[in-house]
C-alpha positions in Angstrom: 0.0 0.0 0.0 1.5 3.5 -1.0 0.5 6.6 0.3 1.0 9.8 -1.2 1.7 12.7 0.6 1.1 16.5 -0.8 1.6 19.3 1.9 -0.6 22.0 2.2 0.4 24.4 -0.4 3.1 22.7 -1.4 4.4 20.9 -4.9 6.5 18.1 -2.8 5.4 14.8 -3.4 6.6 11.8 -1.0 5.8 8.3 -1.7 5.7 6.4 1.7 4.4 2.6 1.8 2.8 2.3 4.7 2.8 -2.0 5.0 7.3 -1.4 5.3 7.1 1.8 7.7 4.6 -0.3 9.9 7.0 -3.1 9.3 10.1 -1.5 10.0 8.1 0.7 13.4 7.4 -3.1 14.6 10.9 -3.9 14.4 11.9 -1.3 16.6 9.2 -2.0 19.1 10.1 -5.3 19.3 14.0 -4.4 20.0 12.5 -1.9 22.8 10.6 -4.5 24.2 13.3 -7.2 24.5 15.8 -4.0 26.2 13.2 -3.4 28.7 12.8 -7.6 29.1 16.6 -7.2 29.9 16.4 -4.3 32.5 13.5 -6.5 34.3 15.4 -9.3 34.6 18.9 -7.3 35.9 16.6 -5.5 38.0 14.9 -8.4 39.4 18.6 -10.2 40.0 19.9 -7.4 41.8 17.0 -7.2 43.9 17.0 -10.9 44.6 21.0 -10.7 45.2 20.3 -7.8 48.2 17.6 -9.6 49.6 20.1 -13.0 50.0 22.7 -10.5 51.6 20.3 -8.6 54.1 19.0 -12.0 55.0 22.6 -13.6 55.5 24.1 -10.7 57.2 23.1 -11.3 60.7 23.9 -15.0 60.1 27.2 -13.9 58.8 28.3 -11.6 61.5 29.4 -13.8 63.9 31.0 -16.4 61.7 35.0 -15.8 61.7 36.6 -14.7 58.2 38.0 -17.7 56.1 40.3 -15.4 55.2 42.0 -12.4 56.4 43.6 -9.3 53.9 46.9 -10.9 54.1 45.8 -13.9 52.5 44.2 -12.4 49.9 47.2 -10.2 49.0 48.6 -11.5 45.9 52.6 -11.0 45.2 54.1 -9.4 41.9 57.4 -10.1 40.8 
C-alpha cells in the first residue's frame, strides 16, 4: 500500500508505503521490548542478590573470616 503525501500548499510529493514503515516501526518496538525484558530481569537479579545478603548478614556476622587481607594479598614479581 502506497501513500502519497502532498503538503498544504506545497508541490512536494513523498511516496511512503505504509505496509514497510509499519514493518520496520514493529521492528523497533520489538527491539525496545526485548531491552526493557533485559532491564527486568537485571533489575529483578539485583534485587534478589540484596535480599540474600540482608537476609545472610546477621547469620554472617558472627561467623570468623575464612580469610584475612593478608591472605588475599597477591605478590608481583
Amino acid at each position: 500500500m502506497h501513500v502519497r503525501l502532498t503538503p498544504v500548499g506545497g508541490d512536494c510529493v513523498e511516496e511512503v508505503d505504509v505496509v514497510r514503515e509499519l514493518m520496520r516501526i514493529e521492528r523497533k518496538l520489538e527491539h525496545i521490548e526485548k531491552l526493557l525484558n533485559e532491564l527486568l530481569e537485571a533489575e529483578e537479579s539485583y534485587v534478589l542478590m540484596r535480599l540474600s545478603e540482608e537476609s545472610l548478614k546477621e547469620f554472617l556476622e558472627d561467623e570468623p573470616d575464612l580469610y584475612s587481607e593478608e591472605n588475599l594479598k597477591v605478590r608481583y614479581r
